[in-house]
C-alpha positions as a printed NumPy array, in Angstrom:
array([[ 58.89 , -41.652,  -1.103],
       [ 59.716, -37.977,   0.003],
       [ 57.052, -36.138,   1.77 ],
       [ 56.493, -33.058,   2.922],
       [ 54.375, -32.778,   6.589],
       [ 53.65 , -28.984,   7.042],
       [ 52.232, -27.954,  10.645],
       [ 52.399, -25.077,  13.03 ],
       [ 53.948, -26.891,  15.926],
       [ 56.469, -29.437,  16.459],
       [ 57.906, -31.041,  20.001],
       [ 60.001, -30.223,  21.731],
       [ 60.592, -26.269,  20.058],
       [ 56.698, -25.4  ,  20.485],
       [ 54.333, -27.184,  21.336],
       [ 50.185, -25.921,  22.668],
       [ 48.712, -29.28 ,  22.856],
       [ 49.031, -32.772,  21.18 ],
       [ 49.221, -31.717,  18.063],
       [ 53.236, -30.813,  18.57 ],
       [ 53.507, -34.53 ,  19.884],
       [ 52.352, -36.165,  17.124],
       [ 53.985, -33.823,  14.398],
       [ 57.438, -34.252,  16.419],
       [ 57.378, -37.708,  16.887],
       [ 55.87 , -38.824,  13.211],
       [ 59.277, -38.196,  10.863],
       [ 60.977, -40.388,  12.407],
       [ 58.142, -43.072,  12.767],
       [ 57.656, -42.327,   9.035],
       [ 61.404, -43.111,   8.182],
       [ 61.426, -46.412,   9.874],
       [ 58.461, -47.21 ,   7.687],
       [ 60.773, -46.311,   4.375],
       [ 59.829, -42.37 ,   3.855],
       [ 62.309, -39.615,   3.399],
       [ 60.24 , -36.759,   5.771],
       [ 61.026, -32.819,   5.88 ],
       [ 58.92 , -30.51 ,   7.745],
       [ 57.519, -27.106,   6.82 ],
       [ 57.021, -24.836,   9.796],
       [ 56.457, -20.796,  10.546],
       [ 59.49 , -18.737,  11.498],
       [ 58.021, -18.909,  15.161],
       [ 61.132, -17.544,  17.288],
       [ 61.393, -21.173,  19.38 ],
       [ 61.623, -22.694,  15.878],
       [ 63.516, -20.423,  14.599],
       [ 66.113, -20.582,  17.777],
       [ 66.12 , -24.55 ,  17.536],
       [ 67.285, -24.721,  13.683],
       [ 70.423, -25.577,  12.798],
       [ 72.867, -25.263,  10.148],
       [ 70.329, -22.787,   8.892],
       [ 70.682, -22.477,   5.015],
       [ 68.587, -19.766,   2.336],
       [ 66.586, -21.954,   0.278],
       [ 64.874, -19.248,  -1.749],
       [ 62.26 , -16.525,  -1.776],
       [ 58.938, -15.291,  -3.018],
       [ 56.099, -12.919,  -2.763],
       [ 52.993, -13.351,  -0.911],
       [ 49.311, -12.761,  -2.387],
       [ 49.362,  -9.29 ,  -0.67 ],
       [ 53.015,  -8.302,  -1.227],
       [ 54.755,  -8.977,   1.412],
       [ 57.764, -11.147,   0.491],
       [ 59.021, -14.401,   2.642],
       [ 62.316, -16.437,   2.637],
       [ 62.345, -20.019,   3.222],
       [ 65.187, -21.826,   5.591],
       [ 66.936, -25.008,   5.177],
       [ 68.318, -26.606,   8.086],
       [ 67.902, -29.598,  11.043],
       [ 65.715, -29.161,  13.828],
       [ 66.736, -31.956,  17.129],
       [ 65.787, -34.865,  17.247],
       [ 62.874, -36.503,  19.633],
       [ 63.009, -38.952,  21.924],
       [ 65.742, -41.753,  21.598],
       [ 66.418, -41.164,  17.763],
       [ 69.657, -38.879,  18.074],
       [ 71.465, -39.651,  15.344],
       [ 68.286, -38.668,  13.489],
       [ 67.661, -34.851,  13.013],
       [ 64.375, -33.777,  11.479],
       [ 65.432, -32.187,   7.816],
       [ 63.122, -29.263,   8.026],
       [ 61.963, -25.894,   6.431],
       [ 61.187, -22.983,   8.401],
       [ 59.44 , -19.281,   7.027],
       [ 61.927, -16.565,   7.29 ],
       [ 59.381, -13.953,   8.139],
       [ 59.371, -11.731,  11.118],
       [ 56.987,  -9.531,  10.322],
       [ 54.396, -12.323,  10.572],
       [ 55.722, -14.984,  13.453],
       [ 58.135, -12.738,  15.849],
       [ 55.557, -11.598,  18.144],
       [ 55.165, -11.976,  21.837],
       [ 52.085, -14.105,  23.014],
       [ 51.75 , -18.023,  21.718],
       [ 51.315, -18.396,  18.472],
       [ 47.776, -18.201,  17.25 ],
       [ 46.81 , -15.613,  20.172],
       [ 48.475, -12.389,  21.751],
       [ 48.962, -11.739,  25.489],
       [ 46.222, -10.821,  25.959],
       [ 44.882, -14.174,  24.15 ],
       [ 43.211, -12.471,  21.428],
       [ 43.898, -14.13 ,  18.453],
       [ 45.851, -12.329,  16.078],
       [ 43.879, -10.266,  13.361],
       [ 46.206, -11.248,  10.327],
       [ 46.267, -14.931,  11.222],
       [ 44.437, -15.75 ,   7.306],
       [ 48.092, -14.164,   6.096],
       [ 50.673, -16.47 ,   8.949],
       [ 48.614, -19.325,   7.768],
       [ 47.973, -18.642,   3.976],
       [ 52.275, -17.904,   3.926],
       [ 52.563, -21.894,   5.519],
       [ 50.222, -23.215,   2.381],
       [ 51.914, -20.673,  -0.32 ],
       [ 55.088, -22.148,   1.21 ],
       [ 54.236, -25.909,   1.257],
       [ 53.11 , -24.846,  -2.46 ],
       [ 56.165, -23.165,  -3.443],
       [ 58.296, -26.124,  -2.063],
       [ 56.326, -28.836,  -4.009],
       [ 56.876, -27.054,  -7.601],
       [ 60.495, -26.845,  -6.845],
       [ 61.697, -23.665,  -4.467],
       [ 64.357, -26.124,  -3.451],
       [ 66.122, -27.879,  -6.101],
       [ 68.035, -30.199,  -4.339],
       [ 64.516, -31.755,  -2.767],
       [ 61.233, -31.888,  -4.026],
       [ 58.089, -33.829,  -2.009],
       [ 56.014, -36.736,  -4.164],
       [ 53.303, -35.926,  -1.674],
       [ 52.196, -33.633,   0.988],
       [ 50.605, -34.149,   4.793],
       [ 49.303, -30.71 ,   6.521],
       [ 47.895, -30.724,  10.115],
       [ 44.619, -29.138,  10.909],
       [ 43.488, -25.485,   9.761],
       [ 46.944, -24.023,  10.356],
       [ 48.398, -26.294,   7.435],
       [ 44.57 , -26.38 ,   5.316],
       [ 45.315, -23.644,   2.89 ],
       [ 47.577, -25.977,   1.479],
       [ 46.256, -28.463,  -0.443],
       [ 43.913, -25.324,  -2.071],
       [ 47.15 , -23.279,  -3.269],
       [ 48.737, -26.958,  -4.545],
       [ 45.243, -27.484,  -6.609],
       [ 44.477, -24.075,  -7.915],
       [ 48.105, -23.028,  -8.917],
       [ 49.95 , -24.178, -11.96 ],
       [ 52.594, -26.436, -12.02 ],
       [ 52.871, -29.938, -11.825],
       [ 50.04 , -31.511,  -9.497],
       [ 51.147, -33.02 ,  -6.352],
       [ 48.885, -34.784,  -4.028],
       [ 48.431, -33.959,  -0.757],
       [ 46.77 , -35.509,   2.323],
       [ 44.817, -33.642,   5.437],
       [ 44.577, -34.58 ,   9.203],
       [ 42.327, -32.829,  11.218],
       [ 43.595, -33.327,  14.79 ],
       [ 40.152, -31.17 ,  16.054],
       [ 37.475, -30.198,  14.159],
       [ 36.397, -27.498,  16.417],
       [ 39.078, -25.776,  15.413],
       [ 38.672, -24.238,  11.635],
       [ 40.06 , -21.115,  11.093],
       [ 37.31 , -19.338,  10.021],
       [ 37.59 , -15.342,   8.898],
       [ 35.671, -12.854,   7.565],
       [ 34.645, -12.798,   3.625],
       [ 36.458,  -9.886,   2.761],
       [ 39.555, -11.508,   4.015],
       [ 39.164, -14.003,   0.777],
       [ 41.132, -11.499,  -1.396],
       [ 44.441, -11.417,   0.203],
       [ 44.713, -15.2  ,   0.032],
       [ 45.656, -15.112,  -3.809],
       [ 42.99 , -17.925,  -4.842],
       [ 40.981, -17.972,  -7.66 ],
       [ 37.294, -15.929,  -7.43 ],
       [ 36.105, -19.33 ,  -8.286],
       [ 37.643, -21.166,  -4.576],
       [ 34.856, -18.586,  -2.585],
       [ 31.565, -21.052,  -2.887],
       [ 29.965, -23.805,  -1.296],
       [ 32.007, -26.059,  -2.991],
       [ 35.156, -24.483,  -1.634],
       [ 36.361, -22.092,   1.316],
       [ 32.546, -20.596,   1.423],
       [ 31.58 , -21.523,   5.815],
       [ 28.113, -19.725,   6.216],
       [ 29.4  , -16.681,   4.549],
       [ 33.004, -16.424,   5.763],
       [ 35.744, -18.591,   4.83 ],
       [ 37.425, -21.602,   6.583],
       [ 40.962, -22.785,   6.492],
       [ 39.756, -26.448,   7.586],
       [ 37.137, -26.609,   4.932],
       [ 40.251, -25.79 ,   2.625],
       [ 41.843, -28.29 ,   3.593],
       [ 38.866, -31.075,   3.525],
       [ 37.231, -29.901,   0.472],
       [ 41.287, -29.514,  -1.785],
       [ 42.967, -32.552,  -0.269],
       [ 42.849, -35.684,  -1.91 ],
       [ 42.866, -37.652,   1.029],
       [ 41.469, -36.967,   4.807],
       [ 42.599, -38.717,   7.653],
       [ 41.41 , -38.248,  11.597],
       [ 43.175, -39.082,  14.623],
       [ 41.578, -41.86 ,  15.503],
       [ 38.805, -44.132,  13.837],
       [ 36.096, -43.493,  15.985],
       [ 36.741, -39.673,  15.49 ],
       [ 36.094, -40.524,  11.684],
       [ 32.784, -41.599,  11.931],
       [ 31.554, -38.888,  14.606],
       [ 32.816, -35.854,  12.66 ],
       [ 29.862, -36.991,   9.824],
       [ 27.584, -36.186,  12.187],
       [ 25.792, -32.581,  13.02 ],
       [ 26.735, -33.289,  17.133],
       [ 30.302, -33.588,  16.166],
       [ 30.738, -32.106,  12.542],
       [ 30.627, -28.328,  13.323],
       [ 28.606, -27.15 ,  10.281],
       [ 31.189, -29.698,   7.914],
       [ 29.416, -32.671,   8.794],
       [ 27.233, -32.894,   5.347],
       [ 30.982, -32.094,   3.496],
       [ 32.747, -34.957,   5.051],
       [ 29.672, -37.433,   4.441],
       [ 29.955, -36.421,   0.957],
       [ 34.015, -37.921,   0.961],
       [ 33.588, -40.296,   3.424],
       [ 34.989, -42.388,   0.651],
       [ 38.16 , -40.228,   0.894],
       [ 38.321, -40.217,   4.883],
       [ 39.58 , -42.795,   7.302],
       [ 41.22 , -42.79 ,  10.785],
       [ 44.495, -43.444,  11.997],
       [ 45.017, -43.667,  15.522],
       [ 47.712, -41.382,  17.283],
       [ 51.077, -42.96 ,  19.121],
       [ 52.809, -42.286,  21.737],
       [ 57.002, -41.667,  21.392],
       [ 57.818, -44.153,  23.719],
       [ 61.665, -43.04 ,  23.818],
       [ 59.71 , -39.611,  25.603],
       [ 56.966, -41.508,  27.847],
       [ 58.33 , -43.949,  29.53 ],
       [ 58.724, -44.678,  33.198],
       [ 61.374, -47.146,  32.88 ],
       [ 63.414, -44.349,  31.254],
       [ 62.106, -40.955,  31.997],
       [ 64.241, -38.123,  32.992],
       [ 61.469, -36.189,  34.449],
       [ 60.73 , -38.175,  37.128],
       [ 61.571, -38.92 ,  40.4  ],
       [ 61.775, -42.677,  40.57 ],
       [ 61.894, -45.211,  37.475],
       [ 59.401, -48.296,  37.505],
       [ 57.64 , -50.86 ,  34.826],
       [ 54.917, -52.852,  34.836],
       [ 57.07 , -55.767,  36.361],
       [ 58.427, -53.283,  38.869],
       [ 56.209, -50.89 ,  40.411],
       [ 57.863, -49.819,  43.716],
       [ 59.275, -46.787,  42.149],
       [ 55.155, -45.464,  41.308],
       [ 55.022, -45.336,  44.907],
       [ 57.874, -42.659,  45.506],
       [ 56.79 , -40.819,  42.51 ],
       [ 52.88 , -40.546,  44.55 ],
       [ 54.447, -39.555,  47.867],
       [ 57.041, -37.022,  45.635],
       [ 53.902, -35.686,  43.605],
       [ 52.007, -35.128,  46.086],
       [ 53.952, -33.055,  48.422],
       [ 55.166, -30.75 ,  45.049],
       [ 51.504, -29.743,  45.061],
       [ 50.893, -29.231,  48.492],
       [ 48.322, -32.287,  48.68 ],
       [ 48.522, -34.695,  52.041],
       [ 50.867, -37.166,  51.673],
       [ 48.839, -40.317,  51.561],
       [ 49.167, -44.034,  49.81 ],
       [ 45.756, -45.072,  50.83 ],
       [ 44.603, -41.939,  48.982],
       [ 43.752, -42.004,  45.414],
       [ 45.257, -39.618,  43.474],
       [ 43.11 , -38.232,  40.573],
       [ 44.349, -35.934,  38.211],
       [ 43.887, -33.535,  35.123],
       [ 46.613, -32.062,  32.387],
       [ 44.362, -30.542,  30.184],
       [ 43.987, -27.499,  28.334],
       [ 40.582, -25.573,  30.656],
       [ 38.114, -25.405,  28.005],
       [ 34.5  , -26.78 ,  28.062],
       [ 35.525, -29.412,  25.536],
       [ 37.152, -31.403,  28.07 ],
       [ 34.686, -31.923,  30.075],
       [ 35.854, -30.072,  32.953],
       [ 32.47 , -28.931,  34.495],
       [ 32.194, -32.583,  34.753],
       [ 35.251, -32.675,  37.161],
       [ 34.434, -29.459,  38.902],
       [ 30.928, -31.039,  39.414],
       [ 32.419, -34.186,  41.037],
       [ 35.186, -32.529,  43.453],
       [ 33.   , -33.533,  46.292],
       [ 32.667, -37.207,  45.374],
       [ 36.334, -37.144,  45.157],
       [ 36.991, -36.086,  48.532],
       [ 34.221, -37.531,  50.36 ],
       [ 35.502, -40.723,  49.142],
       [ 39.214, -40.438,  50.758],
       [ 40.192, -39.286,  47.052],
       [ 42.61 , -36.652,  46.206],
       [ 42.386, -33.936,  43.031],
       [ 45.402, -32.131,  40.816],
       [ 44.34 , -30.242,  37.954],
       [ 47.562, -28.962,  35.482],
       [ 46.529, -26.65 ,  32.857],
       [ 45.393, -23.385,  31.683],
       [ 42.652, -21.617,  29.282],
       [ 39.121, -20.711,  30.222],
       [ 39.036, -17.952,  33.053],
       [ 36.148, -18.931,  34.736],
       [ 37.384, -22.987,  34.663],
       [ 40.6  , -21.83 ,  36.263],
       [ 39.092, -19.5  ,  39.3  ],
       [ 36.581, -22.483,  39.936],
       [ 39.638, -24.712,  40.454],
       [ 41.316, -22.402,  42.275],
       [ 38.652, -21.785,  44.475],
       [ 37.966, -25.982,  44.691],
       [ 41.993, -25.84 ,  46.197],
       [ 41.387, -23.575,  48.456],
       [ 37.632, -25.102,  49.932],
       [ 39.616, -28.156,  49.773],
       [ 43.086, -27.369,  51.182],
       [ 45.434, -30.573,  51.439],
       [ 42.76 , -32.673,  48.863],
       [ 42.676, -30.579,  45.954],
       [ 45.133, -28.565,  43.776],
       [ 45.672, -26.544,  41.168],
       [ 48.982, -25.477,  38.859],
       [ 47.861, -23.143,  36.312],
       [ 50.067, -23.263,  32.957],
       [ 51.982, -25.85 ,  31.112],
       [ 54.89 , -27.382,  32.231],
       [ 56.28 , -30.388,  30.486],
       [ 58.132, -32.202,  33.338],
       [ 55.427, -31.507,  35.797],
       [ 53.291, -33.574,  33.305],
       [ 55.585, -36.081,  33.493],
       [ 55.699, -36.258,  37.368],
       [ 51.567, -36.208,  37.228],
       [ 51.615, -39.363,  35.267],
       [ 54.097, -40.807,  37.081],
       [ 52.453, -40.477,  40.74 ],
       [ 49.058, -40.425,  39.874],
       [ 46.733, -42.98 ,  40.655],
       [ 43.671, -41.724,  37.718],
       [ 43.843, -39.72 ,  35.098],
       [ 40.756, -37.34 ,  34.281],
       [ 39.896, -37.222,  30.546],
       [ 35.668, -37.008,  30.843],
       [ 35.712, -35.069,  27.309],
       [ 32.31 , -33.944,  25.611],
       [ 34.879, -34.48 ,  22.416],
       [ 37.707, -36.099,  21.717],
       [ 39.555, -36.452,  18.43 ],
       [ 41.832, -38.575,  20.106],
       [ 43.488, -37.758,  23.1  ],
       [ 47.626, -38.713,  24.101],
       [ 46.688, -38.076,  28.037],
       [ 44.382, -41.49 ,  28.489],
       [ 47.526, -43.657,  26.901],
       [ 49.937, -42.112,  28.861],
       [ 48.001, -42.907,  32.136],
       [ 47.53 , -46.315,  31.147],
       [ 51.487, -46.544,  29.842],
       [ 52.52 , -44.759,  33.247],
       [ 49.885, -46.967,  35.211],
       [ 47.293, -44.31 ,  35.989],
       [ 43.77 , -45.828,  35.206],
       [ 41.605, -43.364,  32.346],
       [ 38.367, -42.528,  33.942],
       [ 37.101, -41.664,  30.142],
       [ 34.111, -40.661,  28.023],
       [ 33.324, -43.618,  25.536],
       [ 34.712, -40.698,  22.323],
       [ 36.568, -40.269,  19.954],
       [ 40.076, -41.826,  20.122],
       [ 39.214, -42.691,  24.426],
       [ 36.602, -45.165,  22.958],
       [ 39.681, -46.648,  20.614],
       [ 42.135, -46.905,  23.489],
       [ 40.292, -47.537,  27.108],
       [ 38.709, -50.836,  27.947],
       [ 35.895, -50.075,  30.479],
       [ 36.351, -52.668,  33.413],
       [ 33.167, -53.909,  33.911],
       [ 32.923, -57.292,  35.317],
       [ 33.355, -59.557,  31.779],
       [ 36.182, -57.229,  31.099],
       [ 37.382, -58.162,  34.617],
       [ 37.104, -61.592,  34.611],
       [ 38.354, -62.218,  31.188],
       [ 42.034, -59.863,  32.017],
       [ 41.337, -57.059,  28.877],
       [ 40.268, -54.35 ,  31.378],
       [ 42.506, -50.953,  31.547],
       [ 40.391, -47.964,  33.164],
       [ 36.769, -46.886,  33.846],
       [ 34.842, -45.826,  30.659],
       [ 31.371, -44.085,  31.178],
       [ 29.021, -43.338,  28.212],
       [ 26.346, -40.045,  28.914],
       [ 27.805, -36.497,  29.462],
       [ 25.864, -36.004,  32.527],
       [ 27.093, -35.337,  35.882],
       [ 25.492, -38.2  ,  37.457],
       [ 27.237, -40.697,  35.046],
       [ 30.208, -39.006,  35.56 ],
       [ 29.944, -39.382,  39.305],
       [ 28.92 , -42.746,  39.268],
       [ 32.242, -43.346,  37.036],
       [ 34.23 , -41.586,  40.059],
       [ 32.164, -43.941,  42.851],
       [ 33.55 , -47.246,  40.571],
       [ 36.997, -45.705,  40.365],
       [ 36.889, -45.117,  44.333],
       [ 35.487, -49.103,  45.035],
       [ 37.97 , -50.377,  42.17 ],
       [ 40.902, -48.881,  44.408],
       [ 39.562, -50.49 ,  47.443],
       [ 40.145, -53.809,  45.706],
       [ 43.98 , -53.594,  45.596],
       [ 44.462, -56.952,  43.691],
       [ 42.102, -56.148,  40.977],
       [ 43.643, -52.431,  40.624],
       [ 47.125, -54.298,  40.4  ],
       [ 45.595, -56.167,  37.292],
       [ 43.803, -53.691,  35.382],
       [ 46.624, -51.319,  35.908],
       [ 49.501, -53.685,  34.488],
       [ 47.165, -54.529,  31.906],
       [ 47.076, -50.989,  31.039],
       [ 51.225, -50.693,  31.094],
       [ 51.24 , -53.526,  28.607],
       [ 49.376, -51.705,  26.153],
       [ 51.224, -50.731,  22.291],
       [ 50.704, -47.361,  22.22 ],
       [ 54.415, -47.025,  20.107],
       [ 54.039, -45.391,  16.533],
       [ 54.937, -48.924,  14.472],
       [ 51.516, -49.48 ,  13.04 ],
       [ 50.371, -46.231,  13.052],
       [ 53.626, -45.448,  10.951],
       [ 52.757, -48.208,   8.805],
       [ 48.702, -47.391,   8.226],
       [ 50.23 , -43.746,   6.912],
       [ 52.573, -45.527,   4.934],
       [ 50.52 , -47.944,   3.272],
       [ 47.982, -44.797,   2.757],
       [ 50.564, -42.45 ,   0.954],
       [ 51.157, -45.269,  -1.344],
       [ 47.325, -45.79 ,  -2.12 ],
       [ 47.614, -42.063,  -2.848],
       [ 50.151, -41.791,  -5.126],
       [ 48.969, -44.803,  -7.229],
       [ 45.42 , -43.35 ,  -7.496],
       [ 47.642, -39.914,  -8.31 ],
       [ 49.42 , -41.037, -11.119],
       [ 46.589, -43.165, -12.95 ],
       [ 44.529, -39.867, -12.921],
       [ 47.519, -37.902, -14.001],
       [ 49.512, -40.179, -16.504]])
């Protein structure tokens, strides 16, 4: 079956968070499972400059004038799969994606005030593509990623042409794309589309509600995800919508690419080692931890963060518990960047704690890599979590999660408690409340576990044994896009 995944990012061109993992690494997982996968991105200039054998597919006019082309060409392929490119199709259209700033935001990380038009010109697109811009490739079906892509399944049902069905996966539901009412006009969509039962959010309109309400199927990123995002804590005003298709909705859990993370292989860091062969974690601590400036210490345990600074994340959490850390002969590094204030506390943690704590503000893709690689926890205490990549690569790089019991950390961390321990299925330290004293007291069992260096050595090669690879979740989509289609074609004989 041919399909057509539409997203704003992709690894390794652009990515902003996990969404660029998983839309880089799921072609390929896709075409071992029997589909024929192109991708639909925005002329973003670090897509643009990583397409090759770039061919003019075609042309057309946007709601509000402006008129778009439409590439053909190969984008590189991830991970081990060389001799497969990614086929993919990429908006010629300057005017809209050649600006400086990341993609949603400008420098000055306001986000941009046309983003309704970059995003309405990805679902036109995907739209324009699935009645037959190309004629040498038409999709039976079509997969958009969260708001950016959520405009899409609305143009594919309102337009004319021959219906195609389409599928939605909201990666985080926080996330919407909401704008202003009198935005609704430029998105050429019927009158009819602005109501309740529609793009209507509480008086403006919302890409993601698009994209739940048009779509004919809804996926999350992980199954627990699935059932929290029906609920008014976790649903973000779309809660009562997605109770209404719970019928429609299910969750798949995100992989990992394991040609990309793995530390029997990885040409980031310092030292390779496996589960059978850990000497080489060793070197990567000592390596890791003078790069950041920390002491260089085996008996100390090495917590860490790579984490976009928001208040999602549960960062206040970590900030809260710095102290507990280093009063009990731990050590902190925090990689990331977003939230002002989050960043100048951790800063200001480094330099209180000078030799214990650190801070690299930023992303940097190898230095992620290295983090994993030397650290002894990894830090994911998230008030939310659609599903999270960090926890499995900790556990697939032999860093225990110290987790919140959400989301996709509930689906992938087993808390090691002492049936857990005694019966070998332990893999990190799991705590349930979003309170600073469970959070604490999560730190305090991550300090004693260390202290027991046998146990550690078990729950953490438990952890490195774990299938985190994108087989079955490759397969679930698979098996999914076939329910689809035959529910598609008895309703449209």
């Amino acid at each position: 079956m041919r399909v057509l995944q539409v997203s704003a990012e992709i690894f390794p061109l652009l990515k902003t968070g996990g969404l660029a993992d998983v839309t880089g690494a799921l072609p390929a997982a896709l075409a071992s499972a029997g589909c024929e996968v192109r991708v639909l991105l925005p002329g973003f200039p670090a897509i643009r400059a990583g397409l090759q054998g770039e061919q003019a597919v075609g042309r057309f006019t946007l709601p509000w004038g402006e008129t778009v082309g439409v590439l053909a060409g190969t984008l590189p392929a991830v991970g081990g799969a060389a001799d497969q490119p990614v086929r993919a199709y990429v908006l010629d259209a300057p005017g809209l994606y050649d600006r400086a700033g990341n993609p949603y935001e400008d420098a000055q990380r306001r986000p941009y005030a046309d983003n309704h038009r970059r995003f309405a010109a990805l679902g036109w697109a995907a739209e324009r593509l699935a009645h037959g811009l190309d004629p040498a490739w038409a999709p039976h079906l079509v997969h958009g990623h969260d708001w950016h892509a959520g405009l899409a399944p609305a143009c594919l049902k309102l337009s004319a042409g021959k219906p195609v069905p389409c599928i939605h996966t909201v990666h985080n539901l926080a996330y919407q794309g909401v704008f202003p009412a009198e935005t609704f006009g430029e998105l050429g969509l019927p009158a009819s589309a602005f109501q309740v039962e529609g793009l209507e959010f509480y008086g403006q309109l919302s890409f993601m509600k698009a994209g739940l309400y048009y779509a004919d199927r809804i996926t999350t990123v992980s199954v627990t995800y699935s059932h929290e995002i029906q609920t008014p804590e976790q649903g973000f005003g779309l809660d009562g919508l997605l109770r209404t298709r719970r019928g429609d909705l299910c969750g798949i859990l995100n992989a990992v690419d394991t040609a990309i993370w793995n530390p029997a292989t990885d040409v980031h860091i310092p030292r390779h080692y496996s589960a059978e062969h850990l000497a080489g974690k060793s070197h990567c601590k000592a390596a890791l931890q003078q790069e950041a400036g920390l002491a260089v210490s085996k008996q100390a345990p090495l917590f860490t963060v790579v984490s976009r600074l928001t208040e999602q994340k549960g960062l206040n959490l970590v900030l809260a518990g710095i102290d507990t850390v280093v009063e009990g002969g731990g050590q902190l590094l925090v990689l990331g960047s977003g939230d002002h204030e989050l960043e100048s506390a951790f800063a200001h943690a480094a330099q209180r704690h000078a030799g214990s704590v650190a801070l690299r503000v930023g992303y940097d893709e190898p230095l992620a890599h290295r983090i994993f690689a030397g650290s002894d926890i990894t830090l994911v205490p998230s008030r939310f979590e659609p599903c999270g990549l960090t926890q499995m690569y900790g556990l697939l790089y032999g860093s225990l999660p110290l987790v919140r019991a959400v989301g996709g950390l509930a689906d992938t961390v087993v808390d090691a408690d002492l049936a857990t321990l005694e019966d070998g299925t332990a893999t990190g330290i799991v705590f349930a409340n979003f309170s600073e004293a469970h959070y604490r007291h999560a730190v305090r069992r991550a300090l004693a576990l260390y202290r027991q260096p046998r146990t550690w050595s078990r729950v953490r090669q438990t952890g490195m044994h774990q299938d985190f690879g994108w087989t079955r979740s490759a397969r679930q989509y698979h098996a999914l896009y076939q329910s689809v289609l035959t529910d598609f074609a008895r309703a449209h004989p």
